[in-house]
Backbone as CSV, one residue per row, in Angstrom:
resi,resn,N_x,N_y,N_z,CA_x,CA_y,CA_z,C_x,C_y,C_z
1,UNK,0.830,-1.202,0.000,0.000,0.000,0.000,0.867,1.256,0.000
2,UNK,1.896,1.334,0.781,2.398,2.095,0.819,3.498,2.919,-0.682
3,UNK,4.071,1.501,-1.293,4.393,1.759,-2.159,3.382,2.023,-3.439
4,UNK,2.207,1.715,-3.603,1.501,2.641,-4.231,1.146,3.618,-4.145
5,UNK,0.985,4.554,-2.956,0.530,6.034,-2.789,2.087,6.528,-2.875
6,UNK,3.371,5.773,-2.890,4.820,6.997,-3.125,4.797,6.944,-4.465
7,UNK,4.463,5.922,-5.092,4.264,5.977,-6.636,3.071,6.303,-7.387
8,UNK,1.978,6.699,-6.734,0.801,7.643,-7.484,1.425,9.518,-6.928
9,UNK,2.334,9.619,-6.024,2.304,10.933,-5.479,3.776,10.944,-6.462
10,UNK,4.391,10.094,-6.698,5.675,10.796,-8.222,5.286,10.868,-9.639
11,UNK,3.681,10.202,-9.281,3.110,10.457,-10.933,2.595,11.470,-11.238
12,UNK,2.184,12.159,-9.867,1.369,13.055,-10.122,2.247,14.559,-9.876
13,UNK,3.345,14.211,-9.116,4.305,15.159,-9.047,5.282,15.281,-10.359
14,UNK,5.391,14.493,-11.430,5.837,14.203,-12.416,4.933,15.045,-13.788
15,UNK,3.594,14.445,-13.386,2.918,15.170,-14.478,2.744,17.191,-13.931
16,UNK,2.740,16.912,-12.699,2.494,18.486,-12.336,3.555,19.610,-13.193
17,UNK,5.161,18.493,-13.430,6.385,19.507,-13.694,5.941,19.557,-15.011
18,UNK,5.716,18.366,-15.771,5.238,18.498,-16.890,4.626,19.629,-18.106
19,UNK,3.431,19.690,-17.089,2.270,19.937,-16.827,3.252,21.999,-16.927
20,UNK,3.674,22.201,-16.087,4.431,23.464,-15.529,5.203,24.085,-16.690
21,UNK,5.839,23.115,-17.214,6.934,23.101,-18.360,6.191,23.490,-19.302
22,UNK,5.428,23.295,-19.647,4.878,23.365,-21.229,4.056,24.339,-21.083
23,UNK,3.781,25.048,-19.851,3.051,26.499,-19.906,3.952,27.422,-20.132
24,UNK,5.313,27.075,-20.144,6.565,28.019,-20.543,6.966,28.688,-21.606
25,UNK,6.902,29.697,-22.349,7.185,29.769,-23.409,8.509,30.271,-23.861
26,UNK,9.113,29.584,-24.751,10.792,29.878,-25.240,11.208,30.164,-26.457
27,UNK,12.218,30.661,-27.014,12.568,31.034,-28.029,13.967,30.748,-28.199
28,UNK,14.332,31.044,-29.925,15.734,31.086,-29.827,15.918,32.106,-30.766
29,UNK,17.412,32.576,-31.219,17.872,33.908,-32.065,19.192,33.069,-32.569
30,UNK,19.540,33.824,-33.579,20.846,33.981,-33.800,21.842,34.603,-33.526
31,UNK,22.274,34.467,-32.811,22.955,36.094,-32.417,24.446,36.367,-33.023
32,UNK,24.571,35.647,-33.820,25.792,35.523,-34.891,25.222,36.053,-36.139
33,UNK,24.140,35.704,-36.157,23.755,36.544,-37.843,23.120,38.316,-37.489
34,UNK,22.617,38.042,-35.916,22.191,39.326,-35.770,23.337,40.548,-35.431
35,UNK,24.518,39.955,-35.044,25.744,40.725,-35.075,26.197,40.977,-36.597
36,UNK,26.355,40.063,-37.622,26.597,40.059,-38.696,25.936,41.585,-39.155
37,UNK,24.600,41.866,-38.614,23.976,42.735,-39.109,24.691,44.183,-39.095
38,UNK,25.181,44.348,-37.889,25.286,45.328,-37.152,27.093,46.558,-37.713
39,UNK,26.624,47.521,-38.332,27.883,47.911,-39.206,29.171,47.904,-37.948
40,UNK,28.973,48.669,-36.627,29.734,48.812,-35.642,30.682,47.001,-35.275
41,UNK,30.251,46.051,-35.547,30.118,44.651,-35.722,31.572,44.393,-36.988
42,UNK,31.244,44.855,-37.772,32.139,44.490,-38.888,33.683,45.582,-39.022
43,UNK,32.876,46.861,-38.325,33.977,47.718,-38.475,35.369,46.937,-37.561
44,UNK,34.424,46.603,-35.997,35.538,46.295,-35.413,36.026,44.882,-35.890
45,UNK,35.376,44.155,-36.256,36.020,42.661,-36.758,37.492,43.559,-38.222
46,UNK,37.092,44.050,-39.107,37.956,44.531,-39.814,39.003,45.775,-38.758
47,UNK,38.971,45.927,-38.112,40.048,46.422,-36.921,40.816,45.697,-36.633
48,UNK,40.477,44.680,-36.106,41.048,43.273,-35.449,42.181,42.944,-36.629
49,UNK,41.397,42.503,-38.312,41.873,41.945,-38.916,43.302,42.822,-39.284
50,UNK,43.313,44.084,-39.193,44.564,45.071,-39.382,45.477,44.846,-38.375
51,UNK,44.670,45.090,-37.454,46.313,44.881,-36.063,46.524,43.187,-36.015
52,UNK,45.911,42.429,-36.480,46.500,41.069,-35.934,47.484,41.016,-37.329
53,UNK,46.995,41.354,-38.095,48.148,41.447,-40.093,49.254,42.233,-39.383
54,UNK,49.357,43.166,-38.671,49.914,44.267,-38.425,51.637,43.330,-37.698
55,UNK,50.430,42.824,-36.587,51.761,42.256,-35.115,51.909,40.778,-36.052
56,UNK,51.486,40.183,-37.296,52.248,38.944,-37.611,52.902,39.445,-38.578
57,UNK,52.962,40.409,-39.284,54.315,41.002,-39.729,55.468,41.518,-39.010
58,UNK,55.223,41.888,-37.843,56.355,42.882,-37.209,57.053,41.151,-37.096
59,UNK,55.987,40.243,-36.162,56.856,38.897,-35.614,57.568,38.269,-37.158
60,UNK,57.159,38.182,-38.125,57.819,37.611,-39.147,59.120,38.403,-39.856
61,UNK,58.810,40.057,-39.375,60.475,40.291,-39.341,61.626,39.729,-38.461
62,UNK,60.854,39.628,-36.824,61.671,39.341,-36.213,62.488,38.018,-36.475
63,UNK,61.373,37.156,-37.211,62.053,35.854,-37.642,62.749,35.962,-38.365
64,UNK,63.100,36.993,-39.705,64.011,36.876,-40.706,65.061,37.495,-39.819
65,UNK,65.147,38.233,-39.141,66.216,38.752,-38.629,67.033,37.522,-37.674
66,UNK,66.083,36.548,-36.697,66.733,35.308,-36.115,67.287,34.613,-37.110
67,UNK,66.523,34.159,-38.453,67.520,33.210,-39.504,68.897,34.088,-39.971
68,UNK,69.057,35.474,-40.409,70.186,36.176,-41.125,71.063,35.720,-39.572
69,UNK,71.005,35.953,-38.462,71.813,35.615,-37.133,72.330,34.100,-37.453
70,UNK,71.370,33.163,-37.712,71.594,31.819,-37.526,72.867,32.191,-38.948
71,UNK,72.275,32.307,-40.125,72.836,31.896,-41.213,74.619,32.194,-41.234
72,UNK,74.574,33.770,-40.777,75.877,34.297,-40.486,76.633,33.420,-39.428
73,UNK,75.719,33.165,-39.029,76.888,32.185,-37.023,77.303,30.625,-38.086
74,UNK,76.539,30.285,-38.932,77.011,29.286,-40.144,78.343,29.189,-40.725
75,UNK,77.847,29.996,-40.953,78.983,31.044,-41.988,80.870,31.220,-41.787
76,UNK,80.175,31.675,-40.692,81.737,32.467,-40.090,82.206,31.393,-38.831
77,UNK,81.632,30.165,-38.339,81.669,29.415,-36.881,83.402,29.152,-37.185
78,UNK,83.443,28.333,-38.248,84.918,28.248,-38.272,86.094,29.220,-38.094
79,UNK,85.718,30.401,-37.977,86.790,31.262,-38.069,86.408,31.873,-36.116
80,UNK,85.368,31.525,-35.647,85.527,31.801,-34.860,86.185,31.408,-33.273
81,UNK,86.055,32.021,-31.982,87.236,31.242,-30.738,86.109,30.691,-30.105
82,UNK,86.358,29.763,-29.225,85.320,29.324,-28.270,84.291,30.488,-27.881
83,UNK,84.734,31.140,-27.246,84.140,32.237,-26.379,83.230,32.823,-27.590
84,UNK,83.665,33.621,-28.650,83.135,33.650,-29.503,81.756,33.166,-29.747
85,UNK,81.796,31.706,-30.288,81.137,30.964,-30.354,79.714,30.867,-29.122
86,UNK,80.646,31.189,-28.118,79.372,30.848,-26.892,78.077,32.159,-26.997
87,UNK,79.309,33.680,-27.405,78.280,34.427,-27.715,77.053,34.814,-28.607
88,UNK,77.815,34.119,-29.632,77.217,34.273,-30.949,75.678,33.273,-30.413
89,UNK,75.926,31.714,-30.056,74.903,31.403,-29.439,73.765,31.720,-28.454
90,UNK,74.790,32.659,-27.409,73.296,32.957,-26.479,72.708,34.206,-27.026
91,UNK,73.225,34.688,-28.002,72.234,35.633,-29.291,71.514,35.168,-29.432
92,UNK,71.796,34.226,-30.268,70.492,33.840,-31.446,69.588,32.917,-30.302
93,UNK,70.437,32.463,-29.315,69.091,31.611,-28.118,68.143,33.023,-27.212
94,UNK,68.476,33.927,-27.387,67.821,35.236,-26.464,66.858,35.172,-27.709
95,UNK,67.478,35.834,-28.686,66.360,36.096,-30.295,65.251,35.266,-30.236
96,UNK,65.487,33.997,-29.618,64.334,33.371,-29.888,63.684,33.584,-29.030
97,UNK,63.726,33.322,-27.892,63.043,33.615,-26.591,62.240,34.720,-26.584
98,UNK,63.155,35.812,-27.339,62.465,37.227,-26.814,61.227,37.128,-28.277
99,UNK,61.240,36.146,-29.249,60.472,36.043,-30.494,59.161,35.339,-29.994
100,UNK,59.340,34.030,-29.119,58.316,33.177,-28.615,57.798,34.604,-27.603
101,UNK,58.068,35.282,-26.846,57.369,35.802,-25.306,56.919,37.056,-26.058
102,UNK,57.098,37.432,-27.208,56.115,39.000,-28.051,55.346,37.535,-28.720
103,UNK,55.459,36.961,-29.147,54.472,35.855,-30.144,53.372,35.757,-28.864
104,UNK,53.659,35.085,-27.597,52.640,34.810,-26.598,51.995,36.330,-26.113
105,UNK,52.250,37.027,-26.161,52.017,38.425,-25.314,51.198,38.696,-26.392
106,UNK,51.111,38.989,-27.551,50.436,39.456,-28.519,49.088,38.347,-28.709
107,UNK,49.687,37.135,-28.821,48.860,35.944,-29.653,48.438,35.296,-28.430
108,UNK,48.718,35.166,-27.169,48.597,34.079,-26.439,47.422,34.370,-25.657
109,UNK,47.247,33.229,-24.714,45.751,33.478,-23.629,45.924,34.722,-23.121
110,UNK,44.913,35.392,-23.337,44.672,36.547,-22.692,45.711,37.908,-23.232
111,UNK,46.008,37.660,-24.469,47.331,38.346,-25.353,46.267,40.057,-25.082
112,UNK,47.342,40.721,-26.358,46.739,41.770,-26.770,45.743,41.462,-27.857
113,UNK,45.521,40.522,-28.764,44.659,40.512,-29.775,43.746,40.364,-28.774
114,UNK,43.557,39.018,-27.676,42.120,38.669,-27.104,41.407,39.876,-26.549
115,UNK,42.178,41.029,-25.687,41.911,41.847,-24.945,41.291,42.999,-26.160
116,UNK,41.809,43.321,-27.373,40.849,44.181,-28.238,39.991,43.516,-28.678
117,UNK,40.197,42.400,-28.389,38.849,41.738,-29.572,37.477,42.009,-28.614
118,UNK,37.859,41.743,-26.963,36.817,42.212,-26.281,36.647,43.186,-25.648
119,UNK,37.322,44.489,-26.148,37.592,45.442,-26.386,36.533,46.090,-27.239
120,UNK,36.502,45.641,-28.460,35.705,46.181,-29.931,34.485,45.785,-29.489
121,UNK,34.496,44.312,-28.992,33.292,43.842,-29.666,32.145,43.446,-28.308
122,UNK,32.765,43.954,-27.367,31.530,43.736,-25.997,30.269,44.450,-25.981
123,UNK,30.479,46.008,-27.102,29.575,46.995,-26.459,28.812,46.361,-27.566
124,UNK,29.003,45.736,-28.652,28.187,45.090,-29.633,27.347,43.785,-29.165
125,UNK,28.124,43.404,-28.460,27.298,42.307,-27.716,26.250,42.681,-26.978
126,UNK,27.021,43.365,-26.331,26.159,43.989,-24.530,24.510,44.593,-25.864
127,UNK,24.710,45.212,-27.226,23.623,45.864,-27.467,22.634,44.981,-27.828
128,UNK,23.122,43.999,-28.313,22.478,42.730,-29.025,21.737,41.690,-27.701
129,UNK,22.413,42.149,-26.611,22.122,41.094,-25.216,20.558,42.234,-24.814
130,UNK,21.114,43.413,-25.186,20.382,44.357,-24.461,18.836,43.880,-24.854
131,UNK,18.817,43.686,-26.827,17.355,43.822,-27.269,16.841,42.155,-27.103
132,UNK,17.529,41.295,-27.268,17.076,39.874,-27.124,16.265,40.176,-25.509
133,UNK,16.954,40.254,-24.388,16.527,40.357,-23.520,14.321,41.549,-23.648
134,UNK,14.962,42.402,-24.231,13.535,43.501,-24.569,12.463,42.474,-25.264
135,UNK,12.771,41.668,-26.185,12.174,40.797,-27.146,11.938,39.792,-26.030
136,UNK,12.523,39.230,-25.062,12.131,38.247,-24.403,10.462,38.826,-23.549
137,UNK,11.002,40.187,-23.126,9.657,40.360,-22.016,9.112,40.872,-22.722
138,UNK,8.792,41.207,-23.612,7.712,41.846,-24.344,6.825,40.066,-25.209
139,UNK,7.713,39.225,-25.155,7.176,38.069,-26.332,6.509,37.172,-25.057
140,UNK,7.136,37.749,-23.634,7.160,36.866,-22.604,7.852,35.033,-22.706
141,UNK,8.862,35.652,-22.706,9.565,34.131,-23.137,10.354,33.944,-21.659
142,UNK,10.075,32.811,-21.185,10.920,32.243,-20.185,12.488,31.974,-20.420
143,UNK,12.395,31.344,-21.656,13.680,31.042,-21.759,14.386,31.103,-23.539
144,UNK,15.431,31.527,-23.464,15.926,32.205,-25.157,17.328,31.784,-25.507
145,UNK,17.189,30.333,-26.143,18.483,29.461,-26.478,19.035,30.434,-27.599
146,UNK,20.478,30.406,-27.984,20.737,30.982,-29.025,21.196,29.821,-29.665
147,UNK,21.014,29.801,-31.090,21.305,29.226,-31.947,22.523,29.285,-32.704
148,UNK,23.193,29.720,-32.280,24.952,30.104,-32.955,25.558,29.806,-31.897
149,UNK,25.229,29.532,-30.511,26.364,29.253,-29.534,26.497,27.647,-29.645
150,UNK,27.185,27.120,-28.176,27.754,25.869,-28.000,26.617,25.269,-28.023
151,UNK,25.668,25.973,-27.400,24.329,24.435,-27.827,23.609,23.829,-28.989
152,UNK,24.088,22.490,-28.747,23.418,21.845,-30.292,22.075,21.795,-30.787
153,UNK,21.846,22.468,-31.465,20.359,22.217,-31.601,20.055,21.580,-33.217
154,UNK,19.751,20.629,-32.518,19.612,19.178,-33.522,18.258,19.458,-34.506
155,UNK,17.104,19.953,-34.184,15.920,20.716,-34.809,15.444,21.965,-34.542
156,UNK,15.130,22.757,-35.281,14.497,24.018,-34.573,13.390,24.101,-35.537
157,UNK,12.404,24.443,-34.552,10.808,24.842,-35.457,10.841,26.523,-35.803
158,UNK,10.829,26.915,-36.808,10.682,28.172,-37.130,9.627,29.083,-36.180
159,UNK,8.889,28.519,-36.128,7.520,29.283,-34.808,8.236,29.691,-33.851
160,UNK,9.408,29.602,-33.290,9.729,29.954,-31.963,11.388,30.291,-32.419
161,UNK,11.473,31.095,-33.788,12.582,32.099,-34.265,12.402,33.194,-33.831
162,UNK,12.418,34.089,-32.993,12.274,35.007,-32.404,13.897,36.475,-33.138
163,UNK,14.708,35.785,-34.039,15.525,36.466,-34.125,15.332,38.084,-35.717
164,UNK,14.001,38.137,-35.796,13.711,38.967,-36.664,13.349,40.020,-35.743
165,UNK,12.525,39.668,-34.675,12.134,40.227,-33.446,13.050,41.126,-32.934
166,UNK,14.237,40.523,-32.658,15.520,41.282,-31.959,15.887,42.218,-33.169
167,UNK,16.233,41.870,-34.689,16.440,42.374,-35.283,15.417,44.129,-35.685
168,UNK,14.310,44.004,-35.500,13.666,45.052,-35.207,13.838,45.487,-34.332
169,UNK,14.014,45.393,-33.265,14.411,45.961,-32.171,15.577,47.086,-31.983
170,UNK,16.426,46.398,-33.191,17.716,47.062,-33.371,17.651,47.837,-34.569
171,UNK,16.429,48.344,-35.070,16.512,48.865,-36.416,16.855,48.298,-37.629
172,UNK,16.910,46.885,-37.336,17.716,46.338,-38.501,16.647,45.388,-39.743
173,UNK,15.508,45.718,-39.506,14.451,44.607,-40.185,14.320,45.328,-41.419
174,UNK,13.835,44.691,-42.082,13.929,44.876,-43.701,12.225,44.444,-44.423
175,UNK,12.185,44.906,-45.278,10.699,44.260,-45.568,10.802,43.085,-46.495
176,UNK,11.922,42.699,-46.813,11.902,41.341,-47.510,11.965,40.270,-46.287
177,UNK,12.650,40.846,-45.329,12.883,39.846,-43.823,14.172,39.371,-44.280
178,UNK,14.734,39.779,-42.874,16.373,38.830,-42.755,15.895,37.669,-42.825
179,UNK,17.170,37.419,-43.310,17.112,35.784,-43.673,18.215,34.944,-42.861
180,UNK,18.322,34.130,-42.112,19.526,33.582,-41.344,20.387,33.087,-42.445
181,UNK,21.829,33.008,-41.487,22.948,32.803,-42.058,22.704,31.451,-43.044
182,UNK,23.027,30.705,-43.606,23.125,29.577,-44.806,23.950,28.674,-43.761
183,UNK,24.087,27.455,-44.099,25.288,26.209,-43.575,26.409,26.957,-43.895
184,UNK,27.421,27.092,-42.379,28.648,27.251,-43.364,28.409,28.988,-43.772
185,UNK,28.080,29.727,-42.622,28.068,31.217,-42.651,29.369,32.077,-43.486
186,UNK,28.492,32.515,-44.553,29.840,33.365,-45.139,29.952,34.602,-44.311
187,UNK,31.228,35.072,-43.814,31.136,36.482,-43.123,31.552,37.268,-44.626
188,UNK,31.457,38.988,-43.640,31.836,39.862,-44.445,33.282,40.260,-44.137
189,UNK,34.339,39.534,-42.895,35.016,39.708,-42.707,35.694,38.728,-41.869
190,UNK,36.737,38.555,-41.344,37.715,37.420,-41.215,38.318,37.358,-40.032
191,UNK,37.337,36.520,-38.882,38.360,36.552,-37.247,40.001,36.437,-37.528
192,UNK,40.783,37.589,-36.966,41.748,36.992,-36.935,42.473,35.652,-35.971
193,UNK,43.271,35.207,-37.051,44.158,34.127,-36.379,45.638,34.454,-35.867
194,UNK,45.836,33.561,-34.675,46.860,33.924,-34.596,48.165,33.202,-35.438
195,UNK,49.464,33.549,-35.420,50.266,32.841,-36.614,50.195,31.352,-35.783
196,UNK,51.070,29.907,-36.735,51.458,28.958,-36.200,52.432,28.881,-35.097
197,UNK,52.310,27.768,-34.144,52.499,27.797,-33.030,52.546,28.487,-31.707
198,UNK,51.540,30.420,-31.960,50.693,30.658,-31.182,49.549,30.220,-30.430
199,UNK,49.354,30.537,-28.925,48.971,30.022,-28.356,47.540,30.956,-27.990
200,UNK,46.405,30.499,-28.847,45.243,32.094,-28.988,44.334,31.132,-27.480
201,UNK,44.179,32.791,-26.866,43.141,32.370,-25.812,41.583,33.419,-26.263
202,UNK,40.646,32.693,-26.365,39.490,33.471,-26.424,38.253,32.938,-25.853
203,UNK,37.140,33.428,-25.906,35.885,33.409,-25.635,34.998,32.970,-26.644
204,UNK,36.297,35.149,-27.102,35.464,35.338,-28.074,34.951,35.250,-29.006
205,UNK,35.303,34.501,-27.724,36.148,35.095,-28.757,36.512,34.109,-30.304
206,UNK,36.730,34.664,-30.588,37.245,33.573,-30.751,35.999,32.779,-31.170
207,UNK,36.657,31.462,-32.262,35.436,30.732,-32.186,35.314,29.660,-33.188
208,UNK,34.809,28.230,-32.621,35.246,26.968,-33.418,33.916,27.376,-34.677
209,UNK,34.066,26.354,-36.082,33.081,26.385,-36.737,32.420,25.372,-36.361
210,UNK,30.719,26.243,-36.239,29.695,25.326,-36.000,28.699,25.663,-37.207
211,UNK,28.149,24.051,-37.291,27.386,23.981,-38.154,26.136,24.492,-37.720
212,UNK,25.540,25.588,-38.916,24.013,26.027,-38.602,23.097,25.648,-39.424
213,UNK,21.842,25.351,-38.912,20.845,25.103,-39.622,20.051,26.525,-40.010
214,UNK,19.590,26.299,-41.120,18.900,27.559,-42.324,17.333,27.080,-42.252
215,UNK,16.396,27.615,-40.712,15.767,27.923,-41.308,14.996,29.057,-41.380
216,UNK,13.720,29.440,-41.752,13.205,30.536,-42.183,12.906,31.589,-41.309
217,UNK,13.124,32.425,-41.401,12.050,33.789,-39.832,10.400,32.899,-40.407
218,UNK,10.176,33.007,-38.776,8.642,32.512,-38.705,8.181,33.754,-39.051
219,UNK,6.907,33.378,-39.515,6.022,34.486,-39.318,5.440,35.187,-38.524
220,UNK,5.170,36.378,-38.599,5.211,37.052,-37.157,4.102,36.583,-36.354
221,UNK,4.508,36.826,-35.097,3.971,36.199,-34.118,3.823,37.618,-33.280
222,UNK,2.682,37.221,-32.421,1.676,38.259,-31.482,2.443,38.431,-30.300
């Protein structure tokens, strides 16, 4: 007896959450295509792309300048004395050192690229966080997955695209209607990378390719 009333009171506590859940209403956005939108968005991504071109040229002088060191210490080793020799080495071993610790300082976790990148691109976020959030209480949405981040979303029903929504919000709607990014988002501009065997730390930052699904802005919704 007993174990039937703990197991009619988890059925019914089961259907209650249920029951709770599905009075919830949720949405999702893009917030990768809705940044895409945004000119302040691209200016600073093409910022980025100048100073990171900028500091992997300065480092790729520094490298031709470590090989002309190496090539010359080649060159001339035979004519040189021990001592000599020892100096000529802890040259070109400093050159490198001081080549790897501007490579990490610039390129590495928490470098100078990571720090402008969230630099440029927070107040773009923060504006885009600002209207999703406006679109949430006005649509009354409990909860607002984005569809460009780490979460997989294996199906999405167009009815509960909410990202045209935000996009009005931001001035950005069009009367043909944005259209989300395609599989395989073409940008209008190019995260920088850092060179080989830099060590990039980001968020932002930064960012692996994920596959998106294409589908349509729902139709508007009340």
């Amino acid at each position: 007896m007993q174990k039937l009333i703990t197991w009619m009171m988890a059925a019914l506590l089961l259907g209650f959450t249920a029951t709770a859940a599905n009075a919830q209403k949720f949405g999702y956005v893009d917030s990768e295509f809705i940044m895409s939108k945004l000119p302040a968005y691209a200016q600073a991504q093409q910022e980025l792309n100048t100073l990171s071109g900028n500091w992997q040229k300065d480092i790729e002088s520094q490298k031709r300048d470590l090989d002309k060191l190496y090539r010359n210490y080649q060159a001339e080793e035979v004519v040189l004395t021990e001592p000599m020799k020892k100096k000529r080495q802890d040259e070109i071993l400093k050159k490198e050192q001081d080549i790897k610790a501007y490579q990490n300082k610039i390129f590495g976790f928490e470098g100078q690229l990571f720090k402008k990148r969230q630099e440029l691109t927070k107040p773009v976020q923060d504006q885009v966080f600002e209207a999703i959030e406006k679109v949430a209480k006005k649509k009354q949405l409990a909860i607002v997955f984005d569809k460009s981040g780490d979460l997989t979303m294996l199906y999405t029903n167009p009815v509960h695209d909410y990202t045209e929504f935000v996009l009005e919000e931001l001035g950005l709607a069009s009367e043909d209607r944005n259209q989300p990014a395609q599989k395989g988002a073409v940008r209008t501009v190019t995260t920088p990378t850092a060179p080989a065997g830099a060590e990039e730390g980001t968020a932002e930052e930064a960012a692996p390719t994920r596959t998106k699904t294409s589908a349509r802005p729902a139709s508007r919704k009340n």
